[in-house]
C-alpha positions, 0 to 999 in steps of 0.5 A: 453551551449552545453559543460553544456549540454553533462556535465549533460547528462553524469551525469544522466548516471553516476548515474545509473549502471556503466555498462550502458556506454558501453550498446547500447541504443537499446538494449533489457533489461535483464529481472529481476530475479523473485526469488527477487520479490518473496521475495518482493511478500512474504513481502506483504503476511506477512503484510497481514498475521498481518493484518487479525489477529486482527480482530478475536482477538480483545476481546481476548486481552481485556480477557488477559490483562483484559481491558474493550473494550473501552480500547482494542480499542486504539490497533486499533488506535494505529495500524494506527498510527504507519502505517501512520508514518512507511510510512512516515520514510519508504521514508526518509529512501530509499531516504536517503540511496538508496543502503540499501533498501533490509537491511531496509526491512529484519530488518523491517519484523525481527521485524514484526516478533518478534512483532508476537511472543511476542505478545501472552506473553503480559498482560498489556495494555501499553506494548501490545500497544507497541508491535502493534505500532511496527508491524505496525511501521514496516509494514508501512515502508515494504508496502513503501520499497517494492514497490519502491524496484519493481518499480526499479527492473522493470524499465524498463519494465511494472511495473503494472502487478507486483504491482498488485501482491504485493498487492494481496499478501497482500489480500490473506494473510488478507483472510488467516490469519482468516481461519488459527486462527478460528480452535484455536478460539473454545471454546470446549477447557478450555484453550485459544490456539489463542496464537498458531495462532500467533506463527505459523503465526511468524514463517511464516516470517522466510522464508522471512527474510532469502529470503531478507536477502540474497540478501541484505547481496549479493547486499548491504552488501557485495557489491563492485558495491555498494560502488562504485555507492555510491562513483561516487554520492557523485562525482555528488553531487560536481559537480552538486553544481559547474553546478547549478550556472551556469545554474541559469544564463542560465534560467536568460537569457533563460526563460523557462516554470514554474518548472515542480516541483510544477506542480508535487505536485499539481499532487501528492496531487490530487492523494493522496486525490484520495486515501484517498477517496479509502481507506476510502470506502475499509477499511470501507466496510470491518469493518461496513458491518458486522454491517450493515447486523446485525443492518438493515437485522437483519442476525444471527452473525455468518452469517454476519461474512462469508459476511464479510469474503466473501468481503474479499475473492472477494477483494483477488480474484479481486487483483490477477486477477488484474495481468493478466488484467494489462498485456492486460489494462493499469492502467487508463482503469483499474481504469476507470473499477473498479470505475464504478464497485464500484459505480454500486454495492453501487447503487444496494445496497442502492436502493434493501436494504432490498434484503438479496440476493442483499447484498452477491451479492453487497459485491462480486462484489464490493470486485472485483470492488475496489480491483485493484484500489490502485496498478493501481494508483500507476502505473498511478501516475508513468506514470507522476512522478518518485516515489521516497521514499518521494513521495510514503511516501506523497503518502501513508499518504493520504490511512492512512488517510482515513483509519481513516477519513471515518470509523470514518465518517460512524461510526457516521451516522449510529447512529440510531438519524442521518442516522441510518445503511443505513447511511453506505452505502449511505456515501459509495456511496457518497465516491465513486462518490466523488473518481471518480469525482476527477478522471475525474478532475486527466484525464483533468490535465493530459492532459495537460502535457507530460507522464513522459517519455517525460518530461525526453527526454526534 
């Protein structure tokens, strides 16, 4: 068994860089190239771009393709269907096809693109749904391939302040786009110029097309290092077939501990409906607490819109800041901060609800407090497990659905013959205590199994 031993070590080696062989093991890492994750960080201010505009343009689709609202809104289901499955596709197709993840992401932000521009072109009902379906189609397999894209790029090194930054470039660009269309949302105009926002914001993924592209055409396409790598795997793949037999009759002579394969599931599905409570009770606040300072503190329209464009603005801000913190915290002491932010902050503002100043102030510090939640999981989901496409995709179902469930949930209380507006915030609260309940239950099961790095040396 040790010659099966060696035989398996050496494969794990031979999948990696072929130069790896001939490198001491205590050697310093070269570090990455930052222009690359550039690109990466552009791709996550794109979506963000796409994300924020259609807020401020929802009831102009229903003027263009004269619909009433109760149509228009199926854009908006359709926007998060397309994300759910575009992650899901996102991790078959980087699993699949390990060494074409920067060609994925350049057809997928092309199309984004292109779903940009014509949609301002579109009069009909049926074909401006399709053109929303492939952005976020698209978008969904984009927020998959880049992450895992910056999790293999930084392997070896601490992959969490970079995580952060992605998706901080994904709130600076939700919080820009508004600003960036409000000039051509006025009315002083007899002719409707929103269309001009979309087209400027199409153009603006052209510099990241030609960014990834290069890269893919430099590193994947054109690549002999790559055909290569493909080569040697299929080689692995032979010979792993020929060593699973015999190692099946080692473990029917040696017994050893349960597969760590479905300790590993239960771990995901404990984060992934982490997650959906998260995402649930941030997608929420940014889409009802416009409402709610309208329905409970009775503000004037265009007031409640600067709370809700304030949330946004602390949720960018609490996501960059999020860079350096994670340089100096790890992500568990991150996440321990920002639950304890969020939970403090919808304290405040169910128990002082009828405080008009304690309502700027909550959504500010509750903006910062669930910003940093999302890429600090991801890099303490990584800790325990590799993060393969599949997984980030099973991953991702659980934010996408919670993007649906909760809004949906709250959507319902605030019924004035149920829970009324305060019904928002209370079912925010009790999200947040839910999400950091399972946290405390994620800590203890930990505890009782080795960090990734661990399992691997075994």
């Amino acid at each position: 068994m040790q010659s099966l031993s060696t035989s398996i070590v050496s494969l794990h080696t031979l999948h990696g860089s072929p130069t790896d062989e001939a490198k001491p093991e205590k050697c310093s890492p070269k570090k990455p190239s930052i222009i690359y994750f550039l690109a990466l960080f552009y791709s996550f201010l794109s979506m963000g771009f796409g994300s924020g505009l259609i807020g401020p343009t929802l009831l102009k689709f229903g003027e263009q393709i004269k619909s009433p609202f109760e149509q228009v809104v199926y854009i908006l289901f359709t926007r998060s269907f397309g994300f759910l499955t575009g992650t899901l596709i996102g991790g078959a197709l980087i699993d699949r096809f390990p060494s074409l993840g920067r060609t994925f992401l350049t057809i997928c932000v092309f199309t984004m693109c292109v779903s940009t521009l014509i949609i301002p072109l579109i009069y009909q009902l049926i074909p401006m749904i399709v053109a929303h379906f492939m952005w976020s189609f698209t978008a969904g397999i984009v927020d998959n391939l880049a992450q895992i894209l910056t999790i293999r790029h930084y392997d070896k090194f601490n992959v969490n302040p970079y995580l952060q930054a992605l998706h901080g470039a994904f709130g600076v660009g939700a919080f820009l786009s508004p600003l960036i269309i409000a000039p051509f949302l006025k009315n002083t105009s007899p002719v409707d110029q929103w269309h001009y926002a979309y087209w400027l914001i199409g153009c603006l993924h052209i510099p990241n097309i030609i960014a990834i592209l290069i890269y893919a055409l430099r590193d994947e396409i054109f690549s002999k290092k790559t055909k290569q790598i493909t080569l040697e795997n299929k080689q692995i793949d032979d010979l792993n077939k020929q060593i699973e037999p015999i190692a099946a009759s080692d473990d029917q002579t040696n017994p050893v501990e349960p597969s760590s394969t479905t300790k590993n599931r239960f771990f995901l599905i404990l984060i992934t409906i982490f997650l959906l409570l998260y995402v649930g009770g941030e997608s929420a606040f940014g889409a009802y607490i416009h409402t709610y300072a309208t329905l409970h503190l009775n503000f004037p329209k265009d007031i409640a819109a600067y709370i809700n464009s304030l949330f946004w603005a602390s949720f960018a801000f609490g996501r960059l800041c999020g860079i350096p913190l994670s340089i100096k915290l790890s992500a568990l002491q991150m996440i321990f901060t920002d639950l304890i932010g969020c939970i403090c902050s919808l304290t405040l503002l169910y128990v002082l609800n009828k405080s008009t100043l304690l309502l700027w102030i909550g959504s500010i510090l509750y903006g910062l407090s669930v910003a940093s939640v999302y890429p600090s999981t991801i890099a303490f989901t990584e800790r325990y497990v590799s993060i393969t496409g599949k997984r980030m995709s099973f991953i991702a179902v659980g934010g996408s659905a919670g993007d649906a469930i909760i809004p949906l949930l709250i959507g319902y209380s605030i019924n004035p013959k149920i829970l009324g507006p305060i019904g928002f915030i209370l079912i925010s609260l009790a999200v947040a205590i839910l999400a950091s309940l399972l946290f405390a239950f994620i800590l203890l099961y930990v505890k009782r199994r080795p960090e990734k790095e661990t399992v691997e040396k075994k």
